[in-house]
C-alpha positions, 0 to 999 in steps of 0.5 A, a space after each residue: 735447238 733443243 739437245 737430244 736425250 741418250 737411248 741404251 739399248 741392251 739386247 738378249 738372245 737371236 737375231 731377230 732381237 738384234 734386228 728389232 733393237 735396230 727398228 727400236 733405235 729407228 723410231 727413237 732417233 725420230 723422236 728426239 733421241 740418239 742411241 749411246 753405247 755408255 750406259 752412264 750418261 743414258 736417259 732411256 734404257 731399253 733391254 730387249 729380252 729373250 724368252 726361249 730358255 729359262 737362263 736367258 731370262 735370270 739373266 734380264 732378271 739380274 740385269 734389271 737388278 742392276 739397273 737399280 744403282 742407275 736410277 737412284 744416280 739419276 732418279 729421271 732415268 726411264 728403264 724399259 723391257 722389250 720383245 719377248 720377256 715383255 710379253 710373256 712375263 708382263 704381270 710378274 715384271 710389273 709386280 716384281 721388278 719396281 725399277 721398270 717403267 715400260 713393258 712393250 711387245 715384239 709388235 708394239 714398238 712404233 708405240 713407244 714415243 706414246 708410252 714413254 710420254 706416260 711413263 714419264 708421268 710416274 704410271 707403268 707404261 704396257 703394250 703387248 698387244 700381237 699383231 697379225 700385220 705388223 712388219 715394220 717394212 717401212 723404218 729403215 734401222 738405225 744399225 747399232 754396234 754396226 760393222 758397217 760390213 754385215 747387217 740383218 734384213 728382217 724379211 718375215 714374223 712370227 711363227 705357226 709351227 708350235 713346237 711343242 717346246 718354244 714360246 716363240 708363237 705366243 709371244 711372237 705371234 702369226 707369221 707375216 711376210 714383207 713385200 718383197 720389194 722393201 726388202 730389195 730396196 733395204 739390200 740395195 741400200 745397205 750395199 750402197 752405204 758399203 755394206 757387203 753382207 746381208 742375212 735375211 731373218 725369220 723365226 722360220 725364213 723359208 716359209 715366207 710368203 708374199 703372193 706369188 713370191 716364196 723364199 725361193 724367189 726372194 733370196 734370188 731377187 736380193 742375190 741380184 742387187 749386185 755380184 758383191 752383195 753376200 747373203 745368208 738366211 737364217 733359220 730353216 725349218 728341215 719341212 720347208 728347205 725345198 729343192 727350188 732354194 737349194 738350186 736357187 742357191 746353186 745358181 748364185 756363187 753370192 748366196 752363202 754356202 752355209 744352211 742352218 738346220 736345227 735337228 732338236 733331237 735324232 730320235 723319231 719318237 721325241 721328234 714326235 712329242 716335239 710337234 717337229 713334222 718330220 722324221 730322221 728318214 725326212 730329215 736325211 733326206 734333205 741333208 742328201 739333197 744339201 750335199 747334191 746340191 751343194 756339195 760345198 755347203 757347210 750345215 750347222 744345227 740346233 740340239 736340244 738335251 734331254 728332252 721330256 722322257 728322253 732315254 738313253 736309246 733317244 740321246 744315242 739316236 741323237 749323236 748317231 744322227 750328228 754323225 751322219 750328217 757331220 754338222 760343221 757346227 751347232 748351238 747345243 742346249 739342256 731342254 728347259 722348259 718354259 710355262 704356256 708351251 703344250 710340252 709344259 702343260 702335256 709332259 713332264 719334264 723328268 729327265 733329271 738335270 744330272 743327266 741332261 748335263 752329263 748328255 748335253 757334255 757328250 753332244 759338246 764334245 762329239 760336236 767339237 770332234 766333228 768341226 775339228 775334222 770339218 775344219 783340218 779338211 779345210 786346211 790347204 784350201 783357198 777360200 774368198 774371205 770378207 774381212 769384217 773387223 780387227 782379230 780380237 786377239 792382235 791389231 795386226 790381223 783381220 778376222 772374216 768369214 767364208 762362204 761356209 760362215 766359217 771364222 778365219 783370221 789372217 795377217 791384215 797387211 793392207 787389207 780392211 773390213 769390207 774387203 774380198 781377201 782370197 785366203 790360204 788355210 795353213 791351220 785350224 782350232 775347233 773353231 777357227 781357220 787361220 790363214 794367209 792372204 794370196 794375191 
């Protein structure tokens, strides 16, 4: 029997990457490989890419250089770049990055045994070809650098919002829902295997579509695979988060109490130049109807520093905002801009670096001001935690999460990963609840 070559895959950026290497990995296993997490004895290296800032993407630039050594220790080694640095930055990689022998897009990987085949010739190997149907609904992923307890559903892809400053559009292309029922099956599956968590992905999960079926009505129907089966989502745009999710939500203890609502910005005015379709009075509106729902939900949010013309009244509206809606947490960036985007060819990035800094430290340090008081009122409650793995910091204890995606580190005792532990909180850092297991 023929002996199988080594795929390394190295993935950048969101979920949904995270997902797609696992489809990558999927496709590659049928065709006479097996994925390897040591890059020295690798015949196939993959890094899948991410496009939404300018840091991620030096960062694949630097990784590639690196690769360089690789090669010349074994001169057969294909190296290739995925999703959507592949497809934004296809004649630059080309041109620029010699060591690269395969360019394939978000849509194109059932491509790859085809491309590999040519690259294994000495030609540049391309696909970035969109697709306006593609899901991969039918490859189960082959789950790298599992836990074997949390696993991600890609349910939707694509994107149609066009915020004014994302690439995700164009290098992702239309948005296209999943049959409802693969994704039912996949959760049915995976909770047969032992895993005990599931997160539903999509550029913007909440606009799913299939038929009848809308997200309402999906997460439901995952729900009832089985009590024991957790399930997040991620991410919600604030125009599509309706009341009938979040009673949905409310009906079912299993769907987790923790809603992902990316801001971008408190001020209406940039909003507006953002192209994000709603307001700060619209978006209020829906983090009242969070808490009424759900008035244990924990919402975390994305916020983008110093936007195009962004002033100082814009950036205090901003942190006004975050402290009305005392997000329990939040990914907290400085705008970069990013070529092709309608910011980049309608407005100016002239907020000086210095400033975006100096604004972005200011959201920092409120945002660590309010999960600190999120997580103190945490301390002396009970919460049911899965463990999920060994705590990084000592073998003698377990790190979960709650319901609310809060992380919380107890003493292992006879516990294990993949176990309900009711957990007491006797204290907290900004960014962790610690604890002892009740019985």
């Amino acid at each position: 029997m023929e002996d199988k070559r080594k795929l390394y895959i190295e993935t950048y950026g969101c979920q949904m990457n995270f997902s797609d290497s696992q489809i990558v990995g999927s496709i590659m296993t049928d065709h006479n490989f097996e994925t390897t997490g040591n890059i020295e004895e690798a015949d196939l290296i993959f890094v899948n890419t991410c496009s939404i800032r300018d840091n991620a993407e030096k960062r694949v630039r630097a990784r590639l250089r690196e690769f360089k050594r690789y090669k010349k220790q074994k001169p057969g080694l294909i190296i290739g770049v995925l999703g959507c640095m592949a497809e934004r930055l296809r004649e630059q990689l080309i041109s620029e990055e010699k060591m690269v022998d395969v360019i394939v897009g978000p849509d194109a990987y059932r491509d790859l045994p085809r491309l590999l085949s040519i690259a294994e010739t000495g030609q540049k190997a391309i696909n970035v070809i969109l697709s306006a149907d593609e899901t991969y609904a039918d490859i189960n992923p082959v789950r790298l650098d599992s836990n074997g307890v949390s696993a991600y559903i890609s349910i939707m892809r694509g994107c149609e919002n066009f915020c004014s400053y994302c690439v995700v559009p164009y290098t992702r292309g239309k948005e296209r829902s999943r049959d409802p029922q693969t994704i039912v099956d996949e959760a049915r599956s995976l909770f047969a295997q032992g895993y005990r968590e599931v997160t539903l992905l999509g550029q913007n999960v909440n606009s799913y579509k299939w038929d009848d079926t809308g997200f309402a009505s999906l997460i439901g129907m995952v729900a009832q695979v089985n009590p024991l089966l957790r399930v997040r989502f991620a991410t919600s745009h604030p125009k599509d988060l309706s009341d009938e999710l979040l009673r949905t939500m409310a009906a079912y203890p299993n769907i987790c109490r923790s809603i992902h609502l990316p801001l971008q910005s408190g001020s209406n005015r940039i909003l507006k130049r953002m192209n994000r379709k709603y307001d700060r009075d619209w978006y209020m509106k829906r983090i009242e109807a969070i808490r009424t729902y759900l008035p244990d939900c924990a919402i975390s949010t994305d916020i983008i520093a110093g936007f195009c013309s962004e002033t100082d009244e814009d950036h205090h509206d901003t942190l006004e905002m975050m402290r009305t809606a005392a997000y329990d947490y939040a990914f907290m960036f400085k705008y970069s801009e990013r070529p092709g985007t309608l910011a980049h060819k309608k407005y100016p990035d002239d907020v000086p670096d210095e400033v975006k800094s100096s604004r972005l430290k200011e959201i920092i340090d409120l945002q660590q001001e309010l999960s600190h008081k999120s997580n103190r009122a945490d301390v002396g409650k009970t919460f049911e935690v899965l463990a999920e793995s060994t705590s990084k910091k000592s073998g003698m204890e377990l790190s979960g999460r709650n319901s609310q995606n809060k992380v919380v580190v107890f003493p292992k005792k006879n516990y294990k990963p993949g176990d309900y532990v009711k957990v007491k909180i006797n204290a907290c850092t900004t960014a962790t609840l610690r604890g002892e297991a009740i019985d």
